[in-house]
C-alpha positions in Angstrom: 86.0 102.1 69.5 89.4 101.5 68.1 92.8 103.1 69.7 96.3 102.7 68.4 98.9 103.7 70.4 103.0 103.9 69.2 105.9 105.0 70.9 109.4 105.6 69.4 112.5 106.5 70.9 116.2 106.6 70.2 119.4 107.8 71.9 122.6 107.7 70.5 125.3 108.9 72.7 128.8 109.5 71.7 132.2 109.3 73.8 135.4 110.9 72.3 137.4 110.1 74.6 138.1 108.5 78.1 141.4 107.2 79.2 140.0 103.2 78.5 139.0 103.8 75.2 141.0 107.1 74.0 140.0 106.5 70.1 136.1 106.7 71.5 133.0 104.7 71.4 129.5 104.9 71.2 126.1 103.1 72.3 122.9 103.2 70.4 119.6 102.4 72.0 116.1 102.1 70.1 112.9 101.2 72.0 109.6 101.3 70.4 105.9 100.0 71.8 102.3 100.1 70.5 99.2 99.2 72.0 95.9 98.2 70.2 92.9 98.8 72.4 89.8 97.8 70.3 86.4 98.3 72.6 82.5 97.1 72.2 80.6 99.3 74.0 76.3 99.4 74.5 74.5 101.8 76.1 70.4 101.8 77.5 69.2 104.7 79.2 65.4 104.7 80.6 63.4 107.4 83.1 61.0 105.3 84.9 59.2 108.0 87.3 61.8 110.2 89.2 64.6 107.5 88.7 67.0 107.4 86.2 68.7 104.3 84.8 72.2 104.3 82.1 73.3 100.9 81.6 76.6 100.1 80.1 77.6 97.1 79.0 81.3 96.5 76.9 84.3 94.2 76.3 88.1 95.5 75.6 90.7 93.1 73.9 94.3 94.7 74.5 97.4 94.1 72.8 100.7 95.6 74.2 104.4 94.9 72.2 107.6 96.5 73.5 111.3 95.8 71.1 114.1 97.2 72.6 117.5 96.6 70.3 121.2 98.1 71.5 124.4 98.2 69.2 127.4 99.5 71.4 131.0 99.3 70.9 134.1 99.6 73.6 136.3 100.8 71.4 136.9 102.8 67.9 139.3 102.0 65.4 139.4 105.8 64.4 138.6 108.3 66.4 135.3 110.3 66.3 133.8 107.9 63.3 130.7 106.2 65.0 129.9 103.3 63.0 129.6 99.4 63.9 132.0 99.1 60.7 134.8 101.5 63.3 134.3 99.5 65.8 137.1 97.1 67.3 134.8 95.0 68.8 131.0 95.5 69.3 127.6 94.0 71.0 124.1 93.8 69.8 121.7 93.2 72.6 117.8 92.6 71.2 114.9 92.2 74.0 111.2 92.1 73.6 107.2 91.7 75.1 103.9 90.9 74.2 101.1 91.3 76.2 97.5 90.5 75.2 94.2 90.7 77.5 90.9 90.3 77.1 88.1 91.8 79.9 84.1 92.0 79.8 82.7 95.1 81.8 79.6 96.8 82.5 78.4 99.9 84.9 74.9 100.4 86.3 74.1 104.4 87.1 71.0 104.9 89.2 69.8 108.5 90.2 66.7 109.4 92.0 65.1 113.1 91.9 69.0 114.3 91.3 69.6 113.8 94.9 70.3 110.2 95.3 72.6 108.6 92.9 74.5 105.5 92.9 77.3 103.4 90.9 77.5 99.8 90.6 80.2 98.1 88.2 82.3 95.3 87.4 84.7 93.7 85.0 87.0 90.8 84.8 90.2 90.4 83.1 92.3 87.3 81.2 95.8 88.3 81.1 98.3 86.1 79.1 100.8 87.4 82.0 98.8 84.9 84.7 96.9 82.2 84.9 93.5 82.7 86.8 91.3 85.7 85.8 90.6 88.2 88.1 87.5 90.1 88.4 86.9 93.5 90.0 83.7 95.1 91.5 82.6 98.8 92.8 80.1 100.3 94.2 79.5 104.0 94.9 76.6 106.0 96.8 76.3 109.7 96.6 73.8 111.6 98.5 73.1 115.6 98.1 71.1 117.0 101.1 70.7 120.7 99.7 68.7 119.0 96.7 66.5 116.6 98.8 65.8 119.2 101.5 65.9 122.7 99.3 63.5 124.5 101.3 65.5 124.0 104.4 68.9 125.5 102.4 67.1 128.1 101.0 68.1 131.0 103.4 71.0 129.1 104.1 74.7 130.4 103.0 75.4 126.5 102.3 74.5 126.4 98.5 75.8 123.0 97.9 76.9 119.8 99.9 77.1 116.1 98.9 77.9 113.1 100.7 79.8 110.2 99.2 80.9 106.6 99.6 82.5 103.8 97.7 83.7 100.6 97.6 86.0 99.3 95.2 88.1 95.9 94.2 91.4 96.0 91.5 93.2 93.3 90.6 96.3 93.4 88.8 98.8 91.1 87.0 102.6 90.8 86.8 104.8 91.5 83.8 105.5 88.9 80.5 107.3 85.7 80.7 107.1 85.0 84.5 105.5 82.5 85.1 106.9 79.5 82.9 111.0 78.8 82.1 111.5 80.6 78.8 115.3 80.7 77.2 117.2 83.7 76.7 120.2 83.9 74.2 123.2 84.9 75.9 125.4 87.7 74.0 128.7 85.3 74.1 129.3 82.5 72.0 131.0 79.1 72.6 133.1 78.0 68.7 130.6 79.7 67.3 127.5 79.1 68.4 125.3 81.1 70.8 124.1 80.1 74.1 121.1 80.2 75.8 120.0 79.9 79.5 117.7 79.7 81.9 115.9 82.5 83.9 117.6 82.7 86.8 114.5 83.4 89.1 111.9 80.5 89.5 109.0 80.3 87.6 105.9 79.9 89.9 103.0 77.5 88.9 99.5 78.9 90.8 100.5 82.7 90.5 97.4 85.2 91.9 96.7 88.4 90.4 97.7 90.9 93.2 94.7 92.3 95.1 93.7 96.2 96.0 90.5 96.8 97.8 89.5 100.5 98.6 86.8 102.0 100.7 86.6 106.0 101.0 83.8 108.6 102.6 83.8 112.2 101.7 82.0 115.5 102.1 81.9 118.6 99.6 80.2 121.7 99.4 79.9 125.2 98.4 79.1 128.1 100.4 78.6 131.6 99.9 77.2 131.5 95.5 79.9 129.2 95.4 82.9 131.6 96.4 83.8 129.3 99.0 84.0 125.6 98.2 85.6 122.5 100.2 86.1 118.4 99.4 87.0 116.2 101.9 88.2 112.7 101.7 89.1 109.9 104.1 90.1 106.3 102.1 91.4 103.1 103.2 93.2 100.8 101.1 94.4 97.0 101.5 96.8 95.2 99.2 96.7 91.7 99.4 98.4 88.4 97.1 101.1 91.3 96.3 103.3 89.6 93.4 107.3 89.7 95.0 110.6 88.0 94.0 112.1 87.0 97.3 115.9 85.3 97.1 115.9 81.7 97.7 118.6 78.7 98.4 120.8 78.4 95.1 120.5 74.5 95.8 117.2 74.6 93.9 119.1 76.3 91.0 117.4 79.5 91.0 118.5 82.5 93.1 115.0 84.6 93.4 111.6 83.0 92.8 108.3 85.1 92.4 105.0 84.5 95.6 102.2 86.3 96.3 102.8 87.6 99.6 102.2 91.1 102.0 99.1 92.5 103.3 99.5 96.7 103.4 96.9 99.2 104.5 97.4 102.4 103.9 94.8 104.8 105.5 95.0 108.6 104.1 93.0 112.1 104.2 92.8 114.4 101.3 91.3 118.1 101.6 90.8 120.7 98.6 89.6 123.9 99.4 88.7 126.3 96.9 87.8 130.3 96.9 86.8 133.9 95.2 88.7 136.1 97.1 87.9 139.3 94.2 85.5 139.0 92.1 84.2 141.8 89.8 83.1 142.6 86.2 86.3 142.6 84.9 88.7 140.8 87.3 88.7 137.6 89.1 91.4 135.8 91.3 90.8 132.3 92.4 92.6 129.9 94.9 92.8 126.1 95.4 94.3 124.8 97.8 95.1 120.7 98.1 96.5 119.0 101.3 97.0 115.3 101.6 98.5 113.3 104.1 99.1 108.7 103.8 100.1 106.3 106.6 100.9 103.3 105.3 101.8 99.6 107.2 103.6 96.4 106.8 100.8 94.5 108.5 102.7 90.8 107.0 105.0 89.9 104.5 104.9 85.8 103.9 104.6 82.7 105.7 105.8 79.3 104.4 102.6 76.6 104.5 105.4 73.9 105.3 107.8 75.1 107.3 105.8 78.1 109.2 108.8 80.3 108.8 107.9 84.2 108.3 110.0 86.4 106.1 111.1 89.3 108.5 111.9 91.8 106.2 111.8 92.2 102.0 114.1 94.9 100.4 112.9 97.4 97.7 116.0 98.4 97.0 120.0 98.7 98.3 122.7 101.3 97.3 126.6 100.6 98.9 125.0 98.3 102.1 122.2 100.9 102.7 118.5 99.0 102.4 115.1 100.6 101.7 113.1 97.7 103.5 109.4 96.6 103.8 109.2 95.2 107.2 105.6 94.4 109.3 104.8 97.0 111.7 106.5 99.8 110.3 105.5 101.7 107.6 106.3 101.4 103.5 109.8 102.0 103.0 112.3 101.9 105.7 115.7 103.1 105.2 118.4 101.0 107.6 121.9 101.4 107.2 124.8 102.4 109.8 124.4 105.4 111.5 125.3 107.6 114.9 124.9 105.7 118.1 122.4 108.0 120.2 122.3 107.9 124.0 118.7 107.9 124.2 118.4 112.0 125.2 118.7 113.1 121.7 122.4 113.5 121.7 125.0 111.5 119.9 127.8 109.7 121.2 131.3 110.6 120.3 134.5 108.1 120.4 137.9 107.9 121.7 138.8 109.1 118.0 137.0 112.1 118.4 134.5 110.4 115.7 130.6 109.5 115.9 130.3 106.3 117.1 128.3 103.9 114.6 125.3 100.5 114.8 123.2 99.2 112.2 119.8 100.9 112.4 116.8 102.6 111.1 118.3 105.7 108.9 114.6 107.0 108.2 111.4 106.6 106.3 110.9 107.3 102.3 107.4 108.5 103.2 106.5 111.9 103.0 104.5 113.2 106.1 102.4 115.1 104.0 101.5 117.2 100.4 100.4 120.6 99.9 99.7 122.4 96.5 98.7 126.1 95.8 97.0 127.5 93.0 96.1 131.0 91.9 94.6 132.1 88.9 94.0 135.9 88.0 91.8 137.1 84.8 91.8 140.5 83.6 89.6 140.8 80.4 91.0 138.7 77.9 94.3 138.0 79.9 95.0 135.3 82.3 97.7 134.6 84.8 98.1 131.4 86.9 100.6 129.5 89.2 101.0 126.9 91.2 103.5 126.0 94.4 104.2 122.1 95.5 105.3 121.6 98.7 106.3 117.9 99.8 106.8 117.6 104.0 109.3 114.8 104.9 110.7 111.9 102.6 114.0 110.7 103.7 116.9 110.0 101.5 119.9 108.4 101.3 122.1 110.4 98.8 125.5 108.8 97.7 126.6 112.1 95.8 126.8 113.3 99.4 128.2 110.3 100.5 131.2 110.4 97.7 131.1 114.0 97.8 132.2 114.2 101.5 134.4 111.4 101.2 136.6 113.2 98.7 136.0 116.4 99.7 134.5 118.2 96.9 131.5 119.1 98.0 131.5 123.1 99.6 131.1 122.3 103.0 134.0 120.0 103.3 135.8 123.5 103.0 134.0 125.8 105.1 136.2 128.7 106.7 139.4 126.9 107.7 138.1 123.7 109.0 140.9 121.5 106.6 143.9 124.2 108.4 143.1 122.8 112.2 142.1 120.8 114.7 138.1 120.8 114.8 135.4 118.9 117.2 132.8 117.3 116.1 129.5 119.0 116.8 131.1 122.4 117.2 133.0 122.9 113.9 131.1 120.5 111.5 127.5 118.6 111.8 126.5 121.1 113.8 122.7 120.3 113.5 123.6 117.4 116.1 124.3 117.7 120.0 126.9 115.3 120.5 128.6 113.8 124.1 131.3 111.9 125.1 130.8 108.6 126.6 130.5 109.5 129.6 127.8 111.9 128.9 129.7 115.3 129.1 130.0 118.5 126.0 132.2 116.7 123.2 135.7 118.3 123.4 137.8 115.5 121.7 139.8 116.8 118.4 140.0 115.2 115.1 140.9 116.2 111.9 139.0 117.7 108.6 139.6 114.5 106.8 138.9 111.9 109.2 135.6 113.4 109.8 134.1 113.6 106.5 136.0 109.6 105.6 133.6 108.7 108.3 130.9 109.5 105.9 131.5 106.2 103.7 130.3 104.3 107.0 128.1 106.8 108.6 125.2 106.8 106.4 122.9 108.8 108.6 125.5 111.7 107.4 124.5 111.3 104.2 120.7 110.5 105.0 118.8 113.8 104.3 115.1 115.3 104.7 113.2 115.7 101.7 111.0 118.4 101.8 111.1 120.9 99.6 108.9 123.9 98.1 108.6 124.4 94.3 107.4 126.7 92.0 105.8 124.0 89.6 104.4 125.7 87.1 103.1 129.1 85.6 100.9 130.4 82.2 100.6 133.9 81.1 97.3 133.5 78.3 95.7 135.8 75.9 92.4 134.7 74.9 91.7 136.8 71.3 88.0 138.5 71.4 85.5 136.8 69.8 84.9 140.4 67.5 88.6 139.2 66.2 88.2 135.9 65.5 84.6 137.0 63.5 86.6 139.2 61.3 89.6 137.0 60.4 87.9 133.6 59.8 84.2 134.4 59.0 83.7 132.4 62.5 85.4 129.1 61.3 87.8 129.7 64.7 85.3 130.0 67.6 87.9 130.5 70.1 91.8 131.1 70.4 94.1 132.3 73.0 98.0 132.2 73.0 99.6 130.8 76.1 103.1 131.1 77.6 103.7 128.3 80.1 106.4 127.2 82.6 107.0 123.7 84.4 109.0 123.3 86.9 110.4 126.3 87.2 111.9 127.0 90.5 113.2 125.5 93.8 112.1 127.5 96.2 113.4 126.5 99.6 115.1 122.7 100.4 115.8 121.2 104.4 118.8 122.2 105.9 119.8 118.9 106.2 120.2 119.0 102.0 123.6 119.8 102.3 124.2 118.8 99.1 120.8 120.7 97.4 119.5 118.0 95.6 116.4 118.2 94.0 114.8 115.3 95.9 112.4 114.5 93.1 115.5 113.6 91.3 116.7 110.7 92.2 117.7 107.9 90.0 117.9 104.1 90.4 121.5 103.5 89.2 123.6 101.7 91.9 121.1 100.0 93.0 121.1 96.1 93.3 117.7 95.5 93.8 115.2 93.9 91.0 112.4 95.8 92.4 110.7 98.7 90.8 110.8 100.8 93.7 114.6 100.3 93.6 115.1 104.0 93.7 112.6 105.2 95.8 114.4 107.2 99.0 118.3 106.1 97.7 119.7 108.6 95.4 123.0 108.1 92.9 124.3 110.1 90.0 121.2 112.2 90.1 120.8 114.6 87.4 120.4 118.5 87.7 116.5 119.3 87.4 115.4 121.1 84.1 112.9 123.6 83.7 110.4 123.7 80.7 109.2 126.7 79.1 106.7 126.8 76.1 104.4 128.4 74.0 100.6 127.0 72.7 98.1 127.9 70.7 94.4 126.8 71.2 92.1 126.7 68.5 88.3 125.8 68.7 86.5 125.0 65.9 
């Protein structure tokens, strides 16, 4: 089994004008990456009695190649011409990785009387990325009573119910060139000649793949000729030798170096239930409904072997001296920053200056409380109908276009009624979703100002720290499925099905937190202005965010 896999894509934006290059400029990006994926694959299946055996047995070599080449220029010679032969001056930036692997896997499927059926497989990997192999293994048992005891479900309105469990280990390795000193040529020249350096973050020796090991239970069933149907999951999962670049002393002449590190457990339950509400010979409307909810803790980050001394805390990402944060005993993704100074009733302190007073502290958590999806689906004859709503409970986020927005007052609010006209007090004319007190514990009354107040957001950040739940109307599909007496007629039965779809994704915002003040669409946030190296550098910090799009099509499906 062969696969080939190629990626190709180029953007070419164009500037006319901005008052630091008024002739214009441009920058012209092209990335492109295949992947080979050749596989060996044997199969042996064999009945022995009531049990069945399927053996599979297979190896996978992998070859993954990423080019990434930039040509940009800061200035035009004449305007609205965007060439590199314009260009005053102009840069040429050229990156690129290879990745190869090679892995040997096999799978072992028993299943007794089709009631009793069981999974056992395993694989190991050699990644050119690290330097030991990692290997992998699973198990699985599933167990279906209504099969093993039929007679007893016979009268029953239980129709179907299986029991499962599994086991599972993953290991993972990091990204290319990380773990030996490789050059990089440097875009500047010294008479002539290009230089190279050094990477700038150590380059460990004795790098682990990362570990994930996953154990989950869970019931399903149907009930009622299937109208009524239910799946129920509980998993636990702990991530061990977790790959991290933590900074370290610039005496050793690097500024980050790369350990394995962490131990997280996250422990989550997932429910789906699914149902027939109307069904008759010509109409049918279905629902499913999904619910998840995951709770996830910093149980340790590192220890040195030498010196004993325990990293504290290990940042995911920063935006303007506000940190998303790993830190042990509280959950993935904390989001610290300086915010309101709360007397410890649920109010908020107010100053001499009529301002919130301020302390470094725990803005709120990037973790949603929970998930919740809701499909329907209707058929009429040959039509169907379908949608589906996300809703997302919880998520915090630290928005800087409501940060900036405040601070210069062009953001709606900052102009509610006549608020920028007079005096106003904090708690009564603006944030009026907080209760806030005077030191000495009496109703706020102090006066400020329109302006001072929203200036304080550029060191408030809980101002700017926002809730984000949000229902969506995620997507939609109107489809026409052509009768079969059609399709007969008009290709002699070369077609043996069609249907003509109209679909929709992402279609709507439906309802966002009041504390949204800015009604972002908190699935959009975006990484820029962030310092951090991480991959989760955006995760609960948003900056220049773009407006959501909506995507609306039209398909065809042909069987042949």
């Amino acid at each position: 089994r062969l696969g080939y896999d190629y990626y190709d894509a180029e953007t070419f934006s164009k500037t006319a004008y901005t008052t630091d290059a008024p002739t214009g400029f441009f920058d012209l990006r092209d990335q492109k990456q295949t992947e080979v994926n050749a596989d060996f694959v044997a199969y042996f299946n064999k009945n022995i009695g009531d049990l069945n055996i399927n053996v599979l047995a297979g190896a996978n070599y992998r070859d993954l190649q990423w080019r990434y080449n930039r040509i940009y220029s800061e200035q035009l010679t004449e305007p609205e011409l965007y060439t590199i032969s314009n260009a005053e001056s102009s840069t040429i930036q050229m990156d690129h990785s290879h990745i190869r692997s090679n892995s040997v896997y096999g799978n072992l499927s028993l299943g007794y009387k089709n009631f009793l059926y069981s999974d056992i497989s395993a694989r190991n990997d050699w990644s050119s990325t690290i330097e030991d192999p990692f290997f992998y293994p699973s198990i699985s048992v599933s167990f279906i009573p209504t099969t093993a005891f039929n007679e007893l479900f016979k009268e029953s309105a239980l129709n179907y119910l299986k029991i499962r469990g599994g086991w599972a280990k993953i290991g993972n390795a990091t990204s290319a060139y990380q773990t030996s000193a490789y050059y990089t040529a440097s875009s500047s020249t010294i008479g002539n000649m290009t230089q190279f350096y050094l990477p700038t973050t150590y380059p460990p020796k004795g790098l682990k793949p990362e570990s994930v090991e996953t154990w989950e239970l869970g019931l399903e069933g149907n009930l009622f000729n299937s109208r009524l149907g239910f799946d129920v999951a509980y998993y636990h999962k702990k991530t061990t030798d977790e790959i991290m670049e933590v900074s370290t002393s610039s005496a050793t002449g690097y500024s980050a170096m790369l350990i394995n590190a962490g131990k997280i457990t996250n422990k989550g339950l997932e429910v789906q239930l699914n149902g027939t509400p109307v069904k008759t010979k010509d109409f049918s409307w279905t629902v499913t409904f999904n619910w998840s909810k995951d709770k996830s803790k910093i149980v340790e980050l590192y220890k040195d072997p030498t010196t004993g001394q325990s990293l504290d805390q290990y940042e995911l990402g920063e935006q303007w001296s506000t940190y998303v944060y790993a830190i042990p005993g509280e959950s993935w993704g904390s989001i610290y920053g300086y915010g309101m100074v709360s007397d410890g009733k649920g109010n908020y302190i107010i100053g001499s200056d009529g301002l919130p007073e301020t302390k470094y502290e725990k803005l709120g958590d990037v973790t949603p409380d929970w998930l919740a999806s809701l499909r329907n689906e209707f058929t009429w004859k040959n039509l169907s109908a379908g949608f589906m709503l996300d809703y997302r409970k919880g998520g915090d986020i630290f928005s800087l276009s409501s940060m900036w927005g405040a601070y210069t007052g062009i953001l709606d609010f900052t102009a509610k009624g006549d608020i920028r006209e007079r005096p106003i007090i904090v708690g009564k004319d603006v944030a009026t979703d907080y209760t806030f007190v005077k030191e000495d514990g009496s109703a706020n009354d102090i006066e400020t100002d329109a302006n001072s107040f929203y200036h304080s957001y550029y060191y408030n950040r809980q101002l700017s720290t926002f809730d984000g739940s949000f229902l969506k109307l995620r997507e939609a599909h109107l489809t026409y499925n052509v009768p079969q007496l059609y399709l007969k007629k008009l290709t002699g039965g070369l077609v043996r099905n069609a249907n003509l779809s109209l679909v929709g994704t992402n279609l709507a915002i439906l309802w966002l937190s009041s504390s949204n003040k800015v009604h972002l669409d908190p699935e959009s946030t975006s990484s820029s202005g962030s310092t951090s190296s991480s991959s989760n550098a955006s995760v609960g910090l948003e900056s220049v965010s773009y407006m959501p799009t909506r995507s609306i099509g039209f398909k065809i499906g042909l069987t042949f």
